[in-house]
Structures are given as C-alpha cells and as structure tokens.
MARDRENRO-351251 format. One record per residue (C-alpha): residue number from 1; x, y, z. Coordinates in pm, 1 decimal, decimal comma, m for minus. Example, Ala and Ser with C-alpha at 12.3 -4.5 7.8 and 13.67 -1.06 7.14 Angstrom:
% residues 2
+-----+----------+----------+----------+
: pos :       xx :       yy :       zz :
+-----+----------+----------+----------+
:   1 :   1230,0 :   m450,0 :    780,0 :
:   2 :   1367,0 :   m106,0 :    714,0 :
+-----+----------+----------+----------+
***
This chain:
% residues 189
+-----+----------+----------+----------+
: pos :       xx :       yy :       zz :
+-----+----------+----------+----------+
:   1 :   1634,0 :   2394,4 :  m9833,0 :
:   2 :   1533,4 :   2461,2 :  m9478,9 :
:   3 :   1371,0 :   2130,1 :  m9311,9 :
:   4 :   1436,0 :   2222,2 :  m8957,8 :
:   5 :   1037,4 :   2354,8 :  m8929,2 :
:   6 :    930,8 :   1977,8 :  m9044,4 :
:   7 :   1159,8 :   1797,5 :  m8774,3 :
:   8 :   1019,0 :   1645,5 :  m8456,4 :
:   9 :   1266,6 :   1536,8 :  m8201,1 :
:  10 :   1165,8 :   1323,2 :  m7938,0 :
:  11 :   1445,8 :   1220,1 :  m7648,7 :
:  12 :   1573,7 :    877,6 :  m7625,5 :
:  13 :   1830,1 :    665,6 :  m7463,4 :
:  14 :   1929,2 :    459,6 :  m7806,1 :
:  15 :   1967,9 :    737,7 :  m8045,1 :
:  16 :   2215,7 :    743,3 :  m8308,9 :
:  17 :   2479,9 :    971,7 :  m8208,1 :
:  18 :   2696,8 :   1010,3 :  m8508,2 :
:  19 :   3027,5 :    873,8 :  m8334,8 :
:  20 :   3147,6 :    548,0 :  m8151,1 :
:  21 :   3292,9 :    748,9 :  m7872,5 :
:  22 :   3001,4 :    871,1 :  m7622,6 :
:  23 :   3255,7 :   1171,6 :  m7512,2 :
:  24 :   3307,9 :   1260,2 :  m7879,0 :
:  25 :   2949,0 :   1324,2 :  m7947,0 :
:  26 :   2757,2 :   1663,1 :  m7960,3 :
:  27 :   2504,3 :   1738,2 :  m7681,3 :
:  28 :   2254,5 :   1811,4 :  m7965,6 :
:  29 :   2344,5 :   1427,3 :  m8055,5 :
:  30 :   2328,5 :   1297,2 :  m7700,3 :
:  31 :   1995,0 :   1449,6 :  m7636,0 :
:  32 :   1787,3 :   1402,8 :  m7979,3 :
:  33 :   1625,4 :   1118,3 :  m8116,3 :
:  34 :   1537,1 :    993,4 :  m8444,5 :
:  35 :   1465,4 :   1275,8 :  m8718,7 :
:  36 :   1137,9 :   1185,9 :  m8863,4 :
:  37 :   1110,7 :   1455,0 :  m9210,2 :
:  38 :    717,8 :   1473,4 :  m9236,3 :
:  39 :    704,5 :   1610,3 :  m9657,6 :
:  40 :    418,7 :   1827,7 :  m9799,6 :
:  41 :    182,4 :   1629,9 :  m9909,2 :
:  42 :    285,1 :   1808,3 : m10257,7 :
:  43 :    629,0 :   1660,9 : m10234,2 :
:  44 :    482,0 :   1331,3 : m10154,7 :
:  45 :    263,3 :   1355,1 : m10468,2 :
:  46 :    608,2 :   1479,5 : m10695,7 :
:  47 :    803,8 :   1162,4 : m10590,5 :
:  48 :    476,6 :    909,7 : m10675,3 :
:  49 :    422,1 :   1090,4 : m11016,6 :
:  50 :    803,2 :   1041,3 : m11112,3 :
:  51 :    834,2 :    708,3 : m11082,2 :
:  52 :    830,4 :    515,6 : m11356,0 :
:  53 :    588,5 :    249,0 : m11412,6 :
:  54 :    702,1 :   m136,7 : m11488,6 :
:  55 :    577,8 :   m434,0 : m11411,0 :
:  56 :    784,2 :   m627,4 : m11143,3 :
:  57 :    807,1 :   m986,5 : m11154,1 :
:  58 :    743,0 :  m1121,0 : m10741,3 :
:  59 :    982,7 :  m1348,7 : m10627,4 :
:  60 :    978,8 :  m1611,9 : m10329,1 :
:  61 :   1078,1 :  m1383,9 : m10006,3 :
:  62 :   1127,9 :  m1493,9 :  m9698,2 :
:  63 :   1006,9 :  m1800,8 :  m9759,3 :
:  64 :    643,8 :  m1627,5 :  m9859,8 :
:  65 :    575,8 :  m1798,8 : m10197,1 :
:  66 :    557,3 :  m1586,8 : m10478,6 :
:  67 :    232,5 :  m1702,4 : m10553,5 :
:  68 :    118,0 :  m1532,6 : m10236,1 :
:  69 :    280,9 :  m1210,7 : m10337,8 :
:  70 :    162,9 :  m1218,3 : m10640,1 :
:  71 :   m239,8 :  m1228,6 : m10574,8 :
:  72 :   m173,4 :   m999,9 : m10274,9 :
:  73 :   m193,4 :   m624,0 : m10393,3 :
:  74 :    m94,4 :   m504,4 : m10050,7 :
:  75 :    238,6 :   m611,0 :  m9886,1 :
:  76 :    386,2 :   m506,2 :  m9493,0 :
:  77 :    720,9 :   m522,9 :  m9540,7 :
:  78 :    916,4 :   m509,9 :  m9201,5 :
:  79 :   1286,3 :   m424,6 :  m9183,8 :
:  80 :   1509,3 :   m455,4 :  m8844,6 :
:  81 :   1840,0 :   m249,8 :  m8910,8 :
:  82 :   2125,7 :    m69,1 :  m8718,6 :
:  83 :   2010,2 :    276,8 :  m8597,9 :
:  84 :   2287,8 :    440,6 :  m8764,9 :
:  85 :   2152,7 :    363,2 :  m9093,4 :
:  86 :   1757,2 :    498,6 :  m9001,8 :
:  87 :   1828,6 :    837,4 :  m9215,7 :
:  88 :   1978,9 :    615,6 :  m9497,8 :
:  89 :   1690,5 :    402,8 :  m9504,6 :
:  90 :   1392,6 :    684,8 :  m9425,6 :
:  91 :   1561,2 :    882,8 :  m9742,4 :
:  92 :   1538,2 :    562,9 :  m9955,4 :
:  93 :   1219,8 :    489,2 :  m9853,2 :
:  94 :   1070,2 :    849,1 :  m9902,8 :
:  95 :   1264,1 :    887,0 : m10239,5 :
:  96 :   1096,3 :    578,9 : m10405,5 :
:  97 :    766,5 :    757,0 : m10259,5 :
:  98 :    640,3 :    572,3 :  m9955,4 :
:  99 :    477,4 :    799,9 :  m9765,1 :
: 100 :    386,1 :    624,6 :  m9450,9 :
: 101 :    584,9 :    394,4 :  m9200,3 :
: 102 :    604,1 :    309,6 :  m8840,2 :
: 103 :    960,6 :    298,5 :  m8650,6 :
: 104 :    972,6 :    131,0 :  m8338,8 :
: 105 :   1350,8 :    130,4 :  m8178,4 :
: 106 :   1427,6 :   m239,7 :  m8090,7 :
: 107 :   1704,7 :   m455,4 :  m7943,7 :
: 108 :   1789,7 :   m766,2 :  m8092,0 :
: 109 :   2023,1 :   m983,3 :  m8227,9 :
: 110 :   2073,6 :  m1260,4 :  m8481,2 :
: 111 :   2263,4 :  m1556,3 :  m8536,2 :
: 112 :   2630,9 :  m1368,5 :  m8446,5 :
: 113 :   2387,1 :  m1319,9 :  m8094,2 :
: 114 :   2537,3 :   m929,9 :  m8109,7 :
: 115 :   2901,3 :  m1019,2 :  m8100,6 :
: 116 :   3171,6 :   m789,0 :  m8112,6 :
: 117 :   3017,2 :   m459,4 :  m8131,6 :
: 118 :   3090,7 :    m88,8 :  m7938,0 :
: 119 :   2813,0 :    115,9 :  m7875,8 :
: 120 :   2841,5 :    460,7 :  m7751,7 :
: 121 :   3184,5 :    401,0 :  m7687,9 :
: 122 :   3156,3 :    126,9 :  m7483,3 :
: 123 :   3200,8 :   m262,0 :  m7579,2 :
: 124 :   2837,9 :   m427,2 :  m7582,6 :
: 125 :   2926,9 :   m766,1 :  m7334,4 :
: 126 :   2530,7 :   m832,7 :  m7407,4 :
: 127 :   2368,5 :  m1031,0 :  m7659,2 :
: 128 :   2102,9 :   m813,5 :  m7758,3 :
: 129 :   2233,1 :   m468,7 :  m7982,3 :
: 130 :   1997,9 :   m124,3 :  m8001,5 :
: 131 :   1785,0 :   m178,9 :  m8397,4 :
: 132 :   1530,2 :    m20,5 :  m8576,9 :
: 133 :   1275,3 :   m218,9 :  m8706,5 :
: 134 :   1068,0 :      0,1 :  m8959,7 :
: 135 :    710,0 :    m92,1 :  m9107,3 :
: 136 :    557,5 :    m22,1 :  m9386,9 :
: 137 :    214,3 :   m139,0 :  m9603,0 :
: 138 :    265,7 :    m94,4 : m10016,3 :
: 139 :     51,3 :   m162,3 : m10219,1 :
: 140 :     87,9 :     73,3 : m10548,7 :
: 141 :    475,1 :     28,8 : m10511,8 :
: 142 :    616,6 :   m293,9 : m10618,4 :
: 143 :    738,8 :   m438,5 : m10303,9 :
: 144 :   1064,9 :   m546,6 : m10489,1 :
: 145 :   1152,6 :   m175,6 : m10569,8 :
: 146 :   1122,9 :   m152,3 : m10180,0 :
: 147 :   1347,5 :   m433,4 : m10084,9 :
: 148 :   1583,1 :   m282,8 : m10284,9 :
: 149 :   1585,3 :     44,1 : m10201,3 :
: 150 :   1628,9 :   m113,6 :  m9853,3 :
: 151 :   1919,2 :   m328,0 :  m9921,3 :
: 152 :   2078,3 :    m32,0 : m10117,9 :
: 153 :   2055,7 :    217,2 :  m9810,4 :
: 154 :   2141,8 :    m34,9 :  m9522,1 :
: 155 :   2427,0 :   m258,8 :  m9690,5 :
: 156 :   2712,8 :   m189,9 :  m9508,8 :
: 157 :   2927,3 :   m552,5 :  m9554,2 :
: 158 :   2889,6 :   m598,1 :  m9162,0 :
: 159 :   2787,9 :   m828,9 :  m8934,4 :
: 160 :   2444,2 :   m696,4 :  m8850,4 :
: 161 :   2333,5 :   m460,9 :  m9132,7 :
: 162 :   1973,7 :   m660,8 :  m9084,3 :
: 163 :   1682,9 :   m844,8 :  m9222,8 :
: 164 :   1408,6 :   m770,9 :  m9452,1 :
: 165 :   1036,1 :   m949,9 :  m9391,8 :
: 166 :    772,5 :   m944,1 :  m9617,6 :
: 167 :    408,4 :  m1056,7 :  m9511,6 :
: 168 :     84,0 :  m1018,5 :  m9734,5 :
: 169 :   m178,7 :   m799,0 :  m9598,6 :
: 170 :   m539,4 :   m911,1 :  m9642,6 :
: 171 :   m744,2 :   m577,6 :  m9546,0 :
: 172 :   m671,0 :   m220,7 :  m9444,8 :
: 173 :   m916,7 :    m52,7 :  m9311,1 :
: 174 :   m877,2 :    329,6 :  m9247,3 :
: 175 :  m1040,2 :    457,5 :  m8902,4 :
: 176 :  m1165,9 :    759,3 :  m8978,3 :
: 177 :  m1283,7 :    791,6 :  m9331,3 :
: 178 :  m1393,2 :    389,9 :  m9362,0 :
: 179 :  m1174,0 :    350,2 :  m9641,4 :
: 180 :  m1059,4 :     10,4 :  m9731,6 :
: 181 :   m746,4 :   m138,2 :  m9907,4 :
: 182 :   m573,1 :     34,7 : m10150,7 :
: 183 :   m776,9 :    350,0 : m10102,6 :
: 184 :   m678,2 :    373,6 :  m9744,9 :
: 185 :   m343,7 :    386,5 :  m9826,2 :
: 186 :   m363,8 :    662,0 : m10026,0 :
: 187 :   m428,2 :   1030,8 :  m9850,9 :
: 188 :   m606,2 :   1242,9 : m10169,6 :
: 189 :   m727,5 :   1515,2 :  m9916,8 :
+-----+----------+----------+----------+
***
C-alpha cells in the first residue's frame, strides 16, 4: 500500500532520526519531521466499526477518581513520550480508531531529571530530553482501551518511556458546524 501521497513532512530540529549516531543517519532522516498518516475518512470509519463493543470498568488514574471518569463521557488523555516511539504510538492510536490528536514536540524530564541519555549521537549533559506529548479527546472509546494501547506501543523497560494523563472534559464545542460534545467529535460528512 502506497501512503507516501497522505504524508506531510514538516522540518524540524528534534526529529527522530532512526539512529543514535547523527553521522549514521540518512539525509532524508536529518531533514524530515514527524510523519503524520492522515486516513480516508473510509478507513477511519473500518477501524470504528471493527471494534468490538464492551463495557469498561473506569479506574482511579492519575489520581482523577473514578467517579469522575465515570460520569464524564468525554476524556483528554495527554501522553509525553520519547520521539522515537511517535510512529509506535500514532499506529496504536489510529488502529484502536482515534481519529484525531494534537502532537506538540516537547522537552522535558522527570524524576531521573534526563540522566544518562545520547541524543543524535551526542551525550545530553542537560536536564531537559526532546518528548512528544500527544493529545487526544475520546469519548466513544473507552479511555482504558487507550491507555493501553499507549502503554503497549511506548513500553520500552527504560528510564523515560513516559507518562500518561487523563483529565475529564466538560464541553466540546466544534467551531464551524456548532456542534457540541460527543457530536463534535465525530466527522459524519
């Protein structure tokens, strides 16, 4: 299957390029940014329609109360994660059928404060590492399928593989139609 028409590239400094070694890398690596896959709206619809429906018990997250979770039908859930496991996590994410997300690259660090880590080649001597830090509003997909389709594409057993959030969302509102909640999550055009 040829994806390379759906592809938009955009040129940053903190891409993923595939190798520790900066030298190693490809120019097409060096000079590329994130991949973000933008699926037919038919494919979108295929992966919704396949999944099958159970009810998931909520759980306390994050130290939101599952009573919160519970009478909220709408969930953010915000994940901060290496960049070399963005593709890992967009595929997860797009697999289980989420169809929208924002992706903001990000430096941080957390309690290790970024210890011991090469980027590009070169040993990081600062605290705060290149991250991705992903967003995305459910509200049809049980936000524990999400978390673990998260923890399942970014687990790596390292120091740093990252941290899940999950915040209830009171209102969505969509701009241009007026839609609210639920419906404005949904694009039936």
């Amino acid at each position: 299957m040829d994806i390379s028409g759906t592809m938009m590239m955009e040129v940053n400094e903190n891409t993923h390029l595939g190798s520790e070694d900066y030298e190693h890398a490809s120019k097409a690596k060096k000079d590329a940014a994130i991949q973000v896959i933008q699926p037919t709206q038919e494919a979108q619809f295929q992966n919704i329609q396949n999944q099958p429906t159970q009810e998931v018990q909520p759980q306390s997250i994050q130290g939101v109360p599952s009573q919160i979770i519970a009478q909220s039908p709408m969930n953010k859930v915000v994940i901060i994660a290496k960049l070399s496991r963005y593709d890992h996590l967009k595929k997860a994410m797009n697999d289980l059928g989420v169809t929208g997300m924002t992706v903001t690259q990000v430096m941080g660090c957390g309690v290790q404060k970024g210890a011991g880590k090469r980027y590009r080649g070169v040993e990081m001597d600062v605290t705060l590492l290149p991250k991705v830090k992903v967003e995305v509003v459910v509200g049809e997909i049980p936000v524990d399928r999400v978390i673990e389709a998260a923890k399942k594409a970014l687990y790596t057993g390292h120091i740093g593989d990252g941290k899940i959030f999950v915040y209830p969302v009171e209102r969505v509102v969509k701009i241009r139609t007026g839609e609210e909640d639920l419906e404005a999550l949904l694009d039936v055009e």
